[in-house]
VEXDREN-2710 file (C-alpha; in Angstrom, 1 decimal):
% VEXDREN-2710
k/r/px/py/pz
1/UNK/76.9/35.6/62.9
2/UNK/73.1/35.1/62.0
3/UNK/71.3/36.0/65.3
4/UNK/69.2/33.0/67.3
5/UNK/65.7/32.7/66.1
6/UNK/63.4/33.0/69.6
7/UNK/61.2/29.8/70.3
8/UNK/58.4/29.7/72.7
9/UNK/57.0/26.5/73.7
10/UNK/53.4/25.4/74.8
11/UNK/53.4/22.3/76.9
12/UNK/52.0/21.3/80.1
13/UNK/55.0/18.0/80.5
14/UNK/58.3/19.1/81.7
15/UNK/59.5/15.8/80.2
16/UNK/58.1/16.5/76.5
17/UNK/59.5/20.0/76.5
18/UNK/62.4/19.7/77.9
19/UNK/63.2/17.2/75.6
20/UNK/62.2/19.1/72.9
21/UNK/64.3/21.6/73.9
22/UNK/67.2/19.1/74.3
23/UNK/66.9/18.1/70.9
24/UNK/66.7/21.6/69.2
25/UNK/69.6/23.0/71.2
26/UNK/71.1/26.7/71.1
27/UNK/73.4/27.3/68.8
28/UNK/70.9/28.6/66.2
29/UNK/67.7/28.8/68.6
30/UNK/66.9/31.2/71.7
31/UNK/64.3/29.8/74.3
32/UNK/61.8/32.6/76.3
33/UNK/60.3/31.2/79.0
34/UNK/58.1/27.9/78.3
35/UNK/54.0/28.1/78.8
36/UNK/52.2/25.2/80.2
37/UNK/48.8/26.5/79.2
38/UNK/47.5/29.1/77.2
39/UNK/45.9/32.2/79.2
40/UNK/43.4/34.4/77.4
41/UNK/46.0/37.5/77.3
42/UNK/48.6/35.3/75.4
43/UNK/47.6/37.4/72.0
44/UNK/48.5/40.6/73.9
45/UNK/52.1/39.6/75.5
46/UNK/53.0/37.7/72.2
47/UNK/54.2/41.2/70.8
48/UNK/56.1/41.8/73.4
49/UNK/57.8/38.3/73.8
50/UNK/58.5/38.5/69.8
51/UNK/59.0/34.6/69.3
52/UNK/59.9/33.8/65.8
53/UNK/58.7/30.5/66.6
54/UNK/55.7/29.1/68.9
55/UNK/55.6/25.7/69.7
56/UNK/52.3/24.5/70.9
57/UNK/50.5/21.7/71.7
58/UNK/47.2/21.8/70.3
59/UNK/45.3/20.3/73.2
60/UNK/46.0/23.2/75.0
61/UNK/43.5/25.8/72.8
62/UNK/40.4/26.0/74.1
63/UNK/37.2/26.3/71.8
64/UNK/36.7/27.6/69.6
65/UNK/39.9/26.4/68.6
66/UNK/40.8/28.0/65.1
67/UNK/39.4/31.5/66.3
68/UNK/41.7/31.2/69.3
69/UNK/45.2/30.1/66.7
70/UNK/43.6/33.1/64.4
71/UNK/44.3/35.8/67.3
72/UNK/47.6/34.5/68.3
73/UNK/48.5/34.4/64.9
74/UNK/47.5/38.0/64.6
75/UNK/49.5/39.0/67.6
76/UNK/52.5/38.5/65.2
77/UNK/51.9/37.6/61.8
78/UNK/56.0/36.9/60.9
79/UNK/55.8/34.2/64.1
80/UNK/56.1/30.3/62.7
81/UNK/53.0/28.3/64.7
82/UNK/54.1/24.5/65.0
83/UNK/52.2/21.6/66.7
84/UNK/53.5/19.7/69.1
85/UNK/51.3/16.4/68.2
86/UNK/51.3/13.3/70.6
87/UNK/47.5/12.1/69.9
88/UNK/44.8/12.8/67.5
89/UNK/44.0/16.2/66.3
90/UNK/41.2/17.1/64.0
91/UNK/43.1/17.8/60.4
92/UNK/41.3/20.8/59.9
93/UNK/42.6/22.5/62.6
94/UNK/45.9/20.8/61.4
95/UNK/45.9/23.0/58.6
96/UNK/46.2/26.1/60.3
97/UNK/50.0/25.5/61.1
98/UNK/52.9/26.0/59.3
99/UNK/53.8/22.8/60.1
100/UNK/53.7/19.6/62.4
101/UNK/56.1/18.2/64.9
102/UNK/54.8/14.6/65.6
103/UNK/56.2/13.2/69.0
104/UNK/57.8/10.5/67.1
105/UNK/59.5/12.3/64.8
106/UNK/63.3/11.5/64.4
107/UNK/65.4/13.8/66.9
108/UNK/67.5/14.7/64.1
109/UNK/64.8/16.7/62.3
110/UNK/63.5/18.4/64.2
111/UNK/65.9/21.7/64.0
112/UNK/66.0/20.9/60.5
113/UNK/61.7/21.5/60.6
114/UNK/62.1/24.3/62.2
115/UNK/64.8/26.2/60.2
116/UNK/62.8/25.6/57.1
117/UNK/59.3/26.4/58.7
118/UNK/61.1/30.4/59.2
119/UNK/62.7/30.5/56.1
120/UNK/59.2/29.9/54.2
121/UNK/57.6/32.9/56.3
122/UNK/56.5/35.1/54.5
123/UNK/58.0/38.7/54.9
124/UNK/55.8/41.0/53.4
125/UNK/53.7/40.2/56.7
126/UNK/56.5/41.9/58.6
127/UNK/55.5/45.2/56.9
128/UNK/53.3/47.5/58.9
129/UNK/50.4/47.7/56.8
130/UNK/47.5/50.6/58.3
131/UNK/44.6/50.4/56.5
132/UNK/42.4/53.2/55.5
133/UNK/39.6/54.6/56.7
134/UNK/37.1/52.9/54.1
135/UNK/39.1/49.3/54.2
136/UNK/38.5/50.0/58.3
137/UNK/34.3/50.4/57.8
138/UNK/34.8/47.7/55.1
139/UNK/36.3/45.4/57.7
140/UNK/34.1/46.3/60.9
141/UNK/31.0/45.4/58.4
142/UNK/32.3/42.0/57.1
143/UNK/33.1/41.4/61.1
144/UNK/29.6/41.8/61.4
145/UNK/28.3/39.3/59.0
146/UNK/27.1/41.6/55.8
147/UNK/27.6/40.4/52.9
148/UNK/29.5/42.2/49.4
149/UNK/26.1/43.5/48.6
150/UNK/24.6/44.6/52.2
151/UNK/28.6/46.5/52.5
152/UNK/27.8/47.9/49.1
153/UNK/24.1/49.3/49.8
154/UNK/25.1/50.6/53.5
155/UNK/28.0/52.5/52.6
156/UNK/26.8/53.7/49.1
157/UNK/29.4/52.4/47.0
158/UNK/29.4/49.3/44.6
159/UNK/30.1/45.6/44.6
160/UNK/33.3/45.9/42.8
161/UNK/34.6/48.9/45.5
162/UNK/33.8/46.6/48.6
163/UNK/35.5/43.5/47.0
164/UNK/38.6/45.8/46.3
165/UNK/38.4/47.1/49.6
166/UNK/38.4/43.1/50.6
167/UNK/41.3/42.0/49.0
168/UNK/43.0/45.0/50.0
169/UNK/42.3/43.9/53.9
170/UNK/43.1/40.4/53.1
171/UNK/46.5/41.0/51.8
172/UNK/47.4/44.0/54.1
173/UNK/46.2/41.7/57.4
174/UNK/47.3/38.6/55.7
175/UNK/44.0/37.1/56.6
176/UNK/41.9/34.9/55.1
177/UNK/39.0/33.7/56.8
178/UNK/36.1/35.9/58.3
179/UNK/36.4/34.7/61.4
180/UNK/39.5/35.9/61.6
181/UNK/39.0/39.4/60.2
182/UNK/36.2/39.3/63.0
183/UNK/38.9/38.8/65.7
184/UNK/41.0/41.0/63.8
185/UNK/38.8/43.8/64.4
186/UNK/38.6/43.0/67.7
187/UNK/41.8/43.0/68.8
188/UNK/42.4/46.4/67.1
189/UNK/38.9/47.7/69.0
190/UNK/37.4/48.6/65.5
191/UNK/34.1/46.4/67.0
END
């Protein structure tokens, strides 16, 4: 028997998420115990709650948004982020989940949405990736705002090595952005 995939919800209405829950049920989906808001030590305790899914309602991050999504994200890199949507939400921040429950979706879909949204998850992130020393200084001076060529000049290496070093951060964090290699390095006390 394929064990429950854990779901953590994000919504402030008793109504909405207990309906939500209603309509996933439990034969294939575990519930931990729901959030109505999102308190700033959520990217530490997500580790330890080890949702496969989070639910959230997008109204609930606080500004900067997309910096906030990047560290929860972070806090468990194999976890499916969903929105919960029942108003308008700027489509860029949009982007940044794996994919969208809209209030009025069909009842019928959603477990389906959710099934396919963890078997697309990527599972090289699962891996524990440490990165070196060098990728480490790479990553604390990219946090910081230098550029390829500052990195190169300040650490006496070239162009080339500090964009290796870059993609080698990229793929071994998974991330993208750097804003959120910045709160990477944070989180991991390297700044």
């Amino acid at each position: 028997m394929k064990p429950k995939l854990n779901v953590l919800i994000a919504e402030p209405s008793d109504i909405i998420r207990q309906g939500l829950m209603s309509l996933i049920g439990d034969e294939e989906f575990a519930f931990l115990a729901p959030l109505r808001d999102l308190s700033t030590d959520l990217p530490q305790r997500i580790p330890h709650l080890q949702p496969d899914i989070f639910i959230l309602n997008p109204t609930l991050l606080q500004s900067p948004a997309k910096m906030q999504l990047a560290a929860i994200s972070q806090a468990r890199p194999q976890m499916a982020i969903v929105a919960l949507v029942y108003q308008y939400i700027e489509p860029q921040l949009m982007q940044s989940f794996k994919t969208i429950i809209d209030i009025r979706e069909q009842g019928s879909k959603v477990p389906q949405l959710l099934r396919e949204c963890c078997q697309n998850v990527d599972d090289t992130t699962e891996e524990n990736y440490d990165l070196s020393d060098r990728e480490s200084e790479v990553l604390v001076l990219v946090a910081q705002g230098n550029s390829s060529k500052e990195i190169a000049d300040k650490l006496n290496i070239s162009i080339h090595t500090v964009n290796t070093h870059r993609k080698n951060i990229t793929h071994k964090t998974g991330i993208k952005s750097v804003a959120g290699l910045a709160v990477y390095a944070m989180l991991h006390n390297l700044v």
